[in-house]
C-alpha positions as CSV (number, residue, x, y, z in Angstrom):
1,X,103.6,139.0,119.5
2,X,103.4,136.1,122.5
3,X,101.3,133.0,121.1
4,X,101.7,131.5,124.7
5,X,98.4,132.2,126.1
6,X,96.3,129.7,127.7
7,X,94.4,131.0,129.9
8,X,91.0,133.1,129.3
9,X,92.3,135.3,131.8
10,X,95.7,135.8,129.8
11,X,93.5,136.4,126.4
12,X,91.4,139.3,128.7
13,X,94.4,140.8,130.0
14,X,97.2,140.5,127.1
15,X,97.2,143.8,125.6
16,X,100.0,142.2,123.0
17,X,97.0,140.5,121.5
18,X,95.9,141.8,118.3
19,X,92.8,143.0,117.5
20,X,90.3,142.6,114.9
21,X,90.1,145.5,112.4
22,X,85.9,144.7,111.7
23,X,83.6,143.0,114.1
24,X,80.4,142.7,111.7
25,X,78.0,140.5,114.3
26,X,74.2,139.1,113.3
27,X,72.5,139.6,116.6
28,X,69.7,136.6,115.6
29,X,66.4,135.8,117.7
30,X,64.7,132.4,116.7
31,X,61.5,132.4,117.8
32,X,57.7,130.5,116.9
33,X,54.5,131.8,116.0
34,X,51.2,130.1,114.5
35,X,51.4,127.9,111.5
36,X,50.3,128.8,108.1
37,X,49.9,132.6,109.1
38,X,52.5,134.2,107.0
39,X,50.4,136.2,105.1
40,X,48.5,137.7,108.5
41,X,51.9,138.1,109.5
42,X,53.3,140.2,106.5
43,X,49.8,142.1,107.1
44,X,50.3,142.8,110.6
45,X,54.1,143.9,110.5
46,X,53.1,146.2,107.7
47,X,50.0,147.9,109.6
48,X,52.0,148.0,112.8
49,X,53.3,151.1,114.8
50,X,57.0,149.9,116.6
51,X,57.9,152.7,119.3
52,X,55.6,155.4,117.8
53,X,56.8,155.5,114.1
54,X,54.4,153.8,111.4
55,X,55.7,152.0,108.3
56,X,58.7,149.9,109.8
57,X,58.9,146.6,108.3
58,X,59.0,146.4,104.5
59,X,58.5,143.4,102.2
60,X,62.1,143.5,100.3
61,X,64.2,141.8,98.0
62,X,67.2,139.7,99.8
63,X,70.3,140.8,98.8
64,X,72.0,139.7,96.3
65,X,75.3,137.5,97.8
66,X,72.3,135.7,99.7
67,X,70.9,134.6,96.6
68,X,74.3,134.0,95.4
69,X,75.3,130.5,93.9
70,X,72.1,129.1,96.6
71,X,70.3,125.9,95.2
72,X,67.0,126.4,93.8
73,X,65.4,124.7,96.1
74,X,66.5,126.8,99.6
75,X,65.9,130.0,97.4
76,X,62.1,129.0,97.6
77,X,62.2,127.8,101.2
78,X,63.5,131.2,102.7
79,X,62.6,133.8,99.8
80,X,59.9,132.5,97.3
81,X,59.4,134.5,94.4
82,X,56.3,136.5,94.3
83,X,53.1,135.7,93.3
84,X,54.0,131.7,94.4
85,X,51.7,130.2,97.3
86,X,53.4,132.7,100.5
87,X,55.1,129.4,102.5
88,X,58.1,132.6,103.7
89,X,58.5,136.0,103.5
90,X,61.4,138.6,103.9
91,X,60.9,142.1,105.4
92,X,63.4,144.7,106.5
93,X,63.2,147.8,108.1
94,X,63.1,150.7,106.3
95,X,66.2,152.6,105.6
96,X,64.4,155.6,107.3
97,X,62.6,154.2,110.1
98,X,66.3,152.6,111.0
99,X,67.9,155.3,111.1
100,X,65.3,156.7,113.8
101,X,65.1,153.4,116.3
102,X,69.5,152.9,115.9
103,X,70.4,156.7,115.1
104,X,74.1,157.6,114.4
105,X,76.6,158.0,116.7
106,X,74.7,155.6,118.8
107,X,77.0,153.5,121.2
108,X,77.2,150.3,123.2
109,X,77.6,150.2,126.9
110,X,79.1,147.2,128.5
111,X,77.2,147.3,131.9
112,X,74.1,146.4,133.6
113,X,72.0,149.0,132.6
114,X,70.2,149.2,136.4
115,X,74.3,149.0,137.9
116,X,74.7,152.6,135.4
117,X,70.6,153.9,136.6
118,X,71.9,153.4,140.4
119,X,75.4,155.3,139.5
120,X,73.5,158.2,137.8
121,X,71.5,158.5,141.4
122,X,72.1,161.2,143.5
123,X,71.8,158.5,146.1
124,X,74.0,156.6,144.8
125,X,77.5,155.9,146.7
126,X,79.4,154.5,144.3
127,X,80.3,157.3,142.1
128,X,84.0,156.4,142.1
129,X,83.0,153.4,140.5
130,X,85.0,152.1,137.4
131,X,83.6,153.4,134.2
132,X,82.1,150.8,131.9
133,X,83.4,150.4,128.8
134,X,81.8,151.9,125.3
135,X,81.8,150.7,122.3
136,X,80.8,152.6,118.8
137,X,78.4,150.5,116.9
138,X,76.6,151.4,113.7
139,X,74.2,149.7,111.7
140,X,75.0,147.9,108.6
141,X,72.6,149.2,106.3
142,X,73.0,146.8,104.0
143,X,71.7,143.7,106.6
144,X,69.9,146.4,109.0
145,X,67.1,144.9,110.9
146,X,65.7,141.8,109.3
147,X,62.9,139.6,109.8
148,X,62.6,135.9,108.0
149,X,59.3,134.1,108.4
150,X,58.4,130.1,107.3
151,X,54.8,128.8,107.2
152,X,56.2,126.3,109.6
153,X,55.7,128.9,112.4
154,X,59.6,129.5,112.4
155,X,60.8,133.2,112.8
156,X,64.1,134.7,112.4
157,X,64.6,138.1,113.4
158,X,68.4,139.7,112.8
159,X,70.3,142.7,113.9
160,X,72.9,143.7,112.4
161,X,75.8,145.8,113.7
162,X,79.2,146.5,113.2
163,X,82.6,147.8,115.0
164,X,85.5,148.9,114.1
165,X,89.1,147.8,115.5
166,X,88.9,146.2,118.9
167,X,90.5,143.4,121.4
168,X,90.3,140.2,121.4
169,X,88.7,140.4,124.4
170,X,86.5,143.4,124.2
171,X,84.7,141.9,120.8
172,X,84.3,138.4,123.5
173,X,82.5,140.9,125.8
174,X,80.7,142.7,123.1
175,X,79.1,140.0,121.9
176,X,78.4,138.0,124.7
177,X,77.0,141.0,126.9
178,X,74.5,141.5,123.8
179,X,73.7,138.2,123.6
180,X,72.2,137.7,127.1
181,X,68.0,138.2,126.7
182,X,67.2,138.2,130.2
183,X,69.9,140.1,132.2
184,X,70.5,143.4,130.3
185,X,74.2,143.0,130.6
186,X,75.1,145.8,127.8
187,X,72.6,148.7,126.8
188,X,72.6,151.2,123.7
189,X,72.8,154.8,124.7
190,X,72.3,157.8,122.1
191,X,74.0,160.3,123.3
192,X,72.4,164.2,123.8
193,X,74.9,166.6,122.1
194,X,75.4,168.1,125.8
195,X,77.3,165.0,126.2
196,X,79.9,165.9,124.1
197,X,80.8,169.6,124.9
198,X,83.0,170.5,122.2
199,X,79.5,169.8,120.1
200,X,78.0,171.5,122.6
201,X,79.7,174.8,122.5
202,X,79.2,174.8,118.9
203,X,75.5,175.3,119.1
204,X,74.2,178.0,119.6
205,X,72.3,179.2,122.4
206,X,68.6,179.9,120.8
207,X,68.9,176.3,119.3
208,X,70.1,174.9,122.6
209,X,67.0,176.1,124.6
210,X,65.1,174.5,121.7
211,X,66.5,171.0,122.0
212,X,64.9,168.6,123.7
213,X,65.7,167.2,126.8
214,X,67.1,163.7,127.3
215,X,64.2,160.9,127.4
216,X,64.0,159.5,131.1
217,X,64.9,156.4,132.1
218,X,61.3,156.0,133.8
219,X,59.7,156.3,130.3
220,X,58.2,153.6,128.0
221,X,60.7,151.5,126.1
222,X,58.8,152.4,123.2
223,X,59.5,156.2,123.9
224,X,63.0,155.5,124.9
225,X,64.0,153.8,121.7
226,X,66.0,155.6,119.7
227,X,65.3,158.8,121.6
228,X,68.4,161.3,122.1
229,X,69.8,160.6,125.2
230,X,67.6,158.0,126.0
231,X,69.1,154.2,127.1
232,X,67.4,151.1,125.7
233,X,68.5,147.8,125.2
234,X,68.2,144.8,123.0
235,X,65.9,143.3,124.4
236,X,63.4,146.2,124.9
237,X,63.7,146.6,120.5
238,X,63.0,143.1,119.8
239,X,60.0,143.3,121.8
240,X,58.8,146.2,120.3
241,X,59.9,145.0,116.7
242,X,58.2,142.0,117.2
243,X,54.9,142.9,119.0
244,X,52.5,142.8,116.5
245,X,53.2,138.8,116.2
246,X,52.0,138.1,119.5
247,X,48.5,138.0,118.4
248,X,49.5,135.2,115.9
249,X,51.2,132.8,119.0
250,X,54.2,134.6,119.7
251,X,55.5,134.3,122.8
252,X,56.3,138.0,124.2
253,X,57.3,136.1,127.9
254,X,60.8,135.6,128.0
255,X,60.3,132.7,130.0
256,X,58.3,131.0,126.7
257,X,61.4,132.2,124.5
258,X,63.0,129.0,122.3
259,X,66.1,129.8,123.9
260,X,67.6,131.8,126.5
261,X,70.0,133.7,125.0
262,X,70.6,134.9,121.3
263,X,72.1,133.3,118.5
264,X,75.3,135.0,116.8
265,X,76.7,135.1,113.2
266,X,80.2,137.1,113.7
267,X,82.4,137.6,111.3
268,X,86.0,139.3,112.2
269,X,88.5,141.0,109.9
270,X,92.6,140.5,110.9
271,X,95.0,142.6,108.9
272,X,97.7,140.9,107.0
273,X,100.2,140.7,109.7
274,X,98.3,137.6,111.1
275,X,98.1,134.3,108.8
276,X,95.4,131.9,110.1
277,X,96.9,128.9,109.6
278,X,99.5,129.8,111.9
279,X,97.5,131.5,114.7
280,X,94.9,128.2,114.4
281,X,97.4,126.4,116.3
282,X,98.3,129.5,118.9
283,X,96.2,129.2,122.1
284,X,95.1,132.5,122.3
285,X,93.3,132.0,118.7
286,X,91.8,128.8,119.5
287,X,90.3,130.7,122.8
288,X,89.1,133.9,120.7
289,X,87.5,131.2,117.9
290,X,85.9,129.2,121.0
291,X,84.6,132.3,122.5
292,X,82.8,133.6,119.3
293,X,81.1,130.1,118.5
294,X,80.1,129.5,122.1
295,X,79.5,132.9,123.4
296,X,81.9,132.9,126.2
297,X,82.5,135.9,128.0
298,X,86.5,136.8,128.2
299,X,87.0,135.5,131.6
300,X,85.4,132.2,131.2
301,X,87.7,129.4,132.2
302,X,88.5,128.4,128.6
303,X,88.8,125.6,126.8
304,X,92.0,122.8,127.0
305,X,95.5,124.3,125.9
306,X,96.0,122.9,122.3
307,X,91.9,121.8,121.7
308,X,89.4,123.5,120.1
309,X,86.1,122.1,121.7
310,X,83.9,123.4,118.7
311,X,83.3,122.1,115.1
312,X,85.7,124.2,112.5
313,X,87.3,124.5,109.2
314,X,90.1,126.0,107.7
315,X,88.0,127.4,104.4
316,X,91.3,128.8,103.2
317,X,94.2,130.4,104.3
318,X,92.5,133.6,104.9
319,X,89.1,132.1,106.0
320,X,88.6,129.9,109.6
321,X,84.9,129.1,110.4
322,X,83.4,127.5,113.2
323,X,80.4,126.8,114.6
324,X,78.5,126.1,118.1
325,X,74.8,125.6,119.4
326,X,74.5,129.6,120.2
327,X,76.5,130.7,117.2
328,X,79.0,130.7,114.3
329,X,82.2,132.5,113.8
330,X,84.6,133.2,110.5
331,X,87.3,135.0,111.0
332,X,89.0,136.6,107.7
333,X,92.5,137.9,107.0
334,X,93.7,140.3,104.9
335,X,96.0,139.3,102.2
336,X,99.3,140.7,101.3
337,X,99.6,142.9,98.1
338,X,100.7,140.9,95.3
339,X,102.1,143.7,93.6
340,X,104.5,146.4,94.7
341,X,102.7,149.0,93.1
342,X,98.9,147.9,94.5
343,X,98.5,149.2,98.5
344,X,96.6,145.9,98.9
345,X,95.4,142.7,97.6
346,X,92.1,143.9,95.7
347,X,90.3,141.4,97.2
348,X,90.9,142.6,100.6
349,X,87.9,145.4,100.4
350,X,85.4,142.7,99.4
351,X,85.9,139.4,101.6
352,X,83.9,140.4,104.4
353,X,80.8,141.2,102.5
354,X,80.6,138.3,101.0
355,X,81.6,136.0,103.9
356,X,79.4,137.9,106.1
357,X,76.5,137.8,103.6
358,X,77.1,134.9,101.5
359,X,77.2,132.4,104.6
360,X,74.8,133.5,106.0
361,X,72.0,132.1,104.7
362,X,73.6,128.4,104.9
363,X,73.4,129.3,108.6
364,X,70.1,130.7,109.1
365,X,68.5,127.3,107.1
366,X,69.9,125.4,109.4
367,X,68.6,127.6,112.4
368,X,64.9,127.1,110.6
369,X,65.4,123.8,110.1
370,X,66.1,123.7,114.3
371,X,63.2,125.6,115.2
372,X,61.1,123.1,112.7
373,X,62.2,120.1,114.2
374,X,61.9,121.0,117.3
375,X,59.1,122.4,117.7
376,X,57.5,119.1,115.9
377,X,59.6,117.0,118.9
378,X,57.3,119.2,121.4
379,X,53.8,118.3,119.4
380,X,54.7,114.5,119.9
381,X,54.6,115.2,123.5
382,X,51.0,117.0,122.7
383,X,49.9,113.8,120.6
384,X,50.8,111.2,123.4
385,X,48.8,112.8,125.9
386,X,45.7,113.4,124.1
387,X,42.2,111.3,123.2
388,X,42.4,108.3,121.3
389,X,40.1,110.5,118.1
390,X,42.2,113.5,118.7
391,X,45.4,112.0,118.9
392,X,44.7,110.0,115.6
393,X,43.9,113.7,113.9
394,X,46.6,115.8,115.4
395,X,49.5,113.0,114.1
396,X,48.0,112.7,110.7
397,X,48.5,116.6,110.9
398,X,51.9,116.1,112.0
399,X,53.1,113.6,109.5
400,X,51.6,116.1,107.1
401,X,53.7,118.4,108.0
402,X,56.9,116.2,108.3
403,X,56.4,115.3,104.6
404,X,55.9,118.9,103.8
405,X,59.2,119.7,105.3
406,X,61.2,116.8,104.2
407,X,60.5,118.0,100.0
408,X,60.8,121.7,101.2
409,X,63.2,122.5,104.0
410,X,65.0,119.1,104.8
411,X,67.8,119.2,102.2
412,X,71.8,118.5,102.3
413,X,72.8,121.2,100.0
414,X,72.1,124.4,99.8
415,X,74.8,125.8,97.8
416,X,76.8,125.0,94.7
417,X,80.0,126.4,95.8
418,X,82.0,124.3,97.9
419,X,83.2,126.2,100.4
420,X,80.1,127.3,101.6
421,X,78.6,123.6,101.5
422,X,81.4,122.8,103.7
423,X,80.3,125.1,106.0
424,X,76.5,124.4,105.8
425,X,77.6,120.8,106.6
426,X,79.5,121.5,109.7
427,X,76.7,123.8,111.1
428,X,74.6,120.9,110.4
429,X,76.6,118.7,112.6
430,X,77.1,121.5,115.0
431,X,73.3,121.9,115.1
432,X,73.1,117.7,115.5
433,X,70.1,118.6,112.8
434,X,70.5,114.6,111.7
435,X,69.8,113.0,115.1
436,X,67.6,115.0,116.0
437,X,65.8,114.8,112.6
438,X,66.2,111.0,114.1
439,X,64.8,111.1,116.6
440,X,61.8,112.7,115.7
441,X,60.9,110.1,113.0
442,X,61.6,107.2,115.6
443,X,59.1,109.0,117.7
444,X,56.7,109.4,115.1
445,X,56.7,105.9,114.7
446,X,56.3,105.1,118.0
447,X,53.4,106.9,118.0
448,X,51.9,105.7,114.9
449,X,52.6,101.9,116.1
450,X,50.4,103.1,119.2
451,X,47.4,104.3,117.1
452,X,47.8,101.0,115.3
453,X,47.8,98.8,118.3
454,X,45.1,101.1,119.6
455,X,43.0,100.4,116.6
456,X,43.7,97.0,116.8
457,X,42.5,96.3,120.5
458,X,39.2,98.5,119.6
459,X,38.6,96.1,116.7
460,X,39.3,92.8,118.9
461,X,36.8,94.1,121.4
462,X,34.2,94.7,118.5
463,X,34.3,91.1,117.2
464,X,34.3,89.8,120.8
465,X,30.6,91.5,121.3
466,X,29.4,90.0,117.8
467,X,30.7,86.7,119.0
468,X,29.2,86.9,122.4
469,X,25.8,88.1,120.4
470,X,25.8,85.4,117.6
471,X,26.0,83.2,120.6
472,X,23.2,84.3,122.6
473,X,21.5,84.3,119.1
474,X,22.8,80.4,118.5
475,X,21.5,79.8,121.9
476,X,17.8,81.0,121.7
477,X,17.5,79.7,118.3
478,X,18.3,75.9,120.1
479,X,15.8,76.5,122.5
480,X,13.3,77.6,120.2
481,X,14.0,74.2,118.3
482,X,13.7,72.5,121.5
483,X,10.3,74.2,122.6
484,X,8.9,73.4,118.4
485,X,10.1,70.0,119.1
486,X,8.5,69.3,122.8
487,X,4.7,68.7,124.1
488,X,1.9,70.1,124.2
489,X,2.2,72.1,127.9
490,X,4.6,74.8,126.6
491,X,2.8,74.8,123.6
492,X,-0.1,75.6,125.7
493,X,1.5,79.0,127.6
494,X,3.1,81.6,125.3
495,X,4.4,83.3,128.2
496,X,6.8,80.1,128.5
497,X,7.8,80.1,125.3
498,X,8.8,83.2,125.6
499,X,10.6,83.4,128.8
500,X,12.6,80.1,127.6
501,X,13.5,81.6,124.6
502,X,14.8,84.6,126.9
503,X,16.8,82.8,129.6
504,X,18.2,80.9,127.1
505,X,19.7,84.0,124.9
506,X,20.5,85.5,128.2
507,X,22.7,82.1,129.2
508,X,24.5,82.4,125.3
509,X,25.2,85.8,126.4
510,X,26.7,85.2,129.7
511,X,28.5,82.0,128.6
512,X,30.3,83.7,125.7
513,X,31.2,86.7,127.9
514,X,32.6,84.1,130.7
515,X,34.6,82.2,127.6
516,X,35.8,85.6,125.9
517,X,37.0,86.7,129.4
518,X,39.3,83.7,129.8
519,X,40.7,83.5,126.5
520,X,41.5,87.4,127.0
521,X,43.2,86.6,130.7
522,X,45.8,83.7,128.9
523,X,46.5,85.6,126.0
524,X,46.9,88.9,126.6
525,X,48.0,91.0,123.5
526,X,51.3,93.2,123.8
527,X,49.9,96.3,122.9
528,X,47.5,96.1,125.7
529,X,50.4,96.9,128.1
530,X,49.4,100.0,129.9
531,X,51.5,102.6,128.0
532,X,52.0,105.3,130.6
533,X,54.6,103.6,131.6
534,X,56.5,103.9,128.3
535,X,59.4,106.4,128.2
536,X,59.3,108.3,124.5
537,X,62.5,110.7,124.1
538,X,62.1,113.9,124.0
539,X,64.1,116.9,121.8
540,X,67.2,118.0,123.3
């Protein structure tokens, strides 16, 4: 087998590459929706209709290698237990209703889905055009379609599917062509048993003339999902899954999305054949590990022979993690039988469950903990360019918040087992959760020092018009003492007094005015420097 590889174009092209017996990906969409609505959210999933069947999303227990040797503490930050104060919530599709929107059989087409509607013209020219590639995908039943909501406003929502043996390369492209929100680079296609014609034949003719006829490719997404012979893609069933959120703030534009393109858990199986400490150093493994934690296509120029630019571990011999911005990636090896007389190493069957399951959660916390901070960087950019009153309120809200998040969702571990803290810390760092969580607090303070200042220089103004008042008040009373004090001509005209009395509160006035002004001009305070000129940092 040639470990010489070092270009991305050798890993596409190499068929002496191996290939991954199991590609089990998390297809992940982090997204935002109104604070402190979890409940109407659980309320409106459950009431909802997604692509004409009722009773989709289901309250449910996590499973149990998520809850599995977790600290108590991220147990009640993404699954509270029930009857608690509803600050998250868990739901899944139903077994059922999953089996109707991703049917079996159901495959994967690597090609942009209008490219294949122009080819399937009449009108088309191109019908000598290189086939795309399919992949068979199913479901994993166990993960399914899953939806994890914070009180934060954070969302998670996670598709699940699975693969059997593939390239190197192909599981790049699988993965990355699903990835993409905007450009449907890949589409899911269910095919019509006319497709196939050895099922075809089989049926009968009465029962052919009875089935339906593929779905068009004009129809609603709603009515193409899942439909046989109907071509959807991920996009369009995230859209539909996650509809009835978008009366509580969700953002259905794909221009308002957090970010552009999916996140990805992937987990990949080698057989035994291939030891990971030895293929770590091989080129062609450090370019399949960088695809899967960045999301690189197959032909993407690659990384540096001999340099992996991504954060990973070596968990053990048979377990290699990494982790990007877009995605983390474990690959797994089988292990040799230890026994003649055992056809594998009983452990074999069971690793990628519980890698696949087990670190997960460690990495969705950290993609909560993202959307949090994040999305608290953007209301700082909010506070600084409101009113003086409503900037005071909406940053008391904030640091509310902050505190909230520090006792409930900021935390350092999240598991008691040491492998998976290891990983949890490097997504961490992958994630730069710590400056960013920074950042934010610098800000914060920022902002806080400008209310204070702001307060301040309101308060200084106050005492300068109760100065300039008890001087016009100092003044009149002189004059009055003057007028008790003279003859008996002013005595003699009230209007006088009066007007003397007047002018002379009206010359306290203006002389305490004209001495508050100057002391102002030649010792100007630093916080009245005109802060729109101030540069705060922003979230990256």
């Amino acid at each position: 087998m040639s470990q010489t590889t070092t270009t991305a174009e050798a890993l596409a092209t190499n068929d002496t590459l191996p290939c991954v017996q199991e590609l089990h990906t998390r297809f992940m969409f982090p997204f935002m929706f109104r604070r402190d609505s979890v409940t109407a959210a659980v309320s409106a999933l459950e009431r909802a209709t997604v692509a004409g069947r009722a009773d989709v999303w289901k309250v449910s227990d996590p499973p149990a290698l998520y809850l599995d040797e977790l600290t108590r503490h991220i147990r009640g930050f993404l699954f509270p237990k029930a009857g608690t104060i509803p600050s998250a919530a868990y739901l899944r599709v139903s077994a059922e209703r999953l089996q109707q929107l991703l049917p079996k059989g159901f495959v994967v087409v690597l090609e942009d889905l209008d490219r294949a509607r122009r080819l399937n013209s009449a009108a088309s020219g191109e019908s000598n055009a290189k086939l795309p590639e399919v992949v068979t995908v199913s479901v994993l039943h166990g993960p399914g379609i899953e939806l994890f909501l914070s009180d934060q406003g954070a969302g998670v929502l996670c598709i699940s599917l699975s693969t059997g043996a593939l390239h190197v390369a192909a599981a790049l492209e699988f993965n990355y062509r699903l990835a993409v929100i905007r450009r449907d680079a890949a589409y899911f296609y269910v095919p019509h048993p006319r497709d196939v014609p050895e099922i075809w034949k089989r049926i009968p003719p009465a029962q052919r003339e009875t089935m339906p006829m593929p779905t068009p490719a004009t129809a609603d997404s709603g009515q193409r999902i899942g439909a046989i012979g109907a071509t959807f893609t991920l996009n369009e069933l995230r859209h539909e899954l996650l509809k009835p959120l978008e009366s509580l703030g969700h953002a259905a534009d794909d221009d308002a999305v957090f970010q552009k393109q999916l996140s990805l858990f992937t987990v990949g199986r080698f057989d035994s054949t291939i030891d990971l400490v030895e293929a770590s150093s091989a080129d062609w493994a450090r370019g399949f590990m960088a695809g899967l934690a960045q999301v690189e296509e197959p032909w993407h120029a690659g990384a540096a022979p001999g340099r992996l630019p991504v954060r990973n571990c070596m968990l053990n011999r048979s377990h290699w993690a990494a982790a990007g911005l877009y995605a983390a990636a474990h690959l797994v090896a089988d292990q040799k039988s230890p026994r003649a007389d055992f056809a594998e190493h009983p452990f074999n069957s069971s690793r990628v469950p519980r890698v696949r399951d087990k670190y997960f959660v460690p990495y969705l916390a950290a993609e909560m903990q993202t959307l949090v901070l994040h999305r608290a960087l953007a209301d700082t950019g909010r506070i600084l360019g409101a009113g003086r009153r409503e900037s005071a309120k909406r940053l008391g809200e904030l640091r509310r918040r902050l505190l909230e998040f520090t006792l409930r969702g900021q935390f350092d571990q999240v598991s008691h087992r040491h492998a998976v803290q290891r990983f949890y810390r490097m997504v961490r760092r992958a994630f730069a959760l710590d400056g960013t969580w920074r950042e934010l607090r610098h800000v914060v303070a920022e902002l806080d020092s400008r209310n204070v200042a702001d307060r301040q220089e309101r308060m200084q103004h106050a005492a300068h018009f109760i100065e300039m008042a008890v001087a016009s008040v100092y003044f009149a009373h002189l004059m009055y003492m003057i007028e008790e004090s003279s003859g008996e001509v002013i005595k003699t005209y009230p209007i006088a007094r009066v007007a003397l009395v007047a002018a002379a509160a009206v010359f306290g006035l203006a002389f305490a005015f004209v001495v508050s002004w100057l002391t102002d001009r030649h010792d100007t305070p630093l916080h009245s420097v005109d802060r729109a000129t101030e540069s705060v940092p922003t979230g990256s």
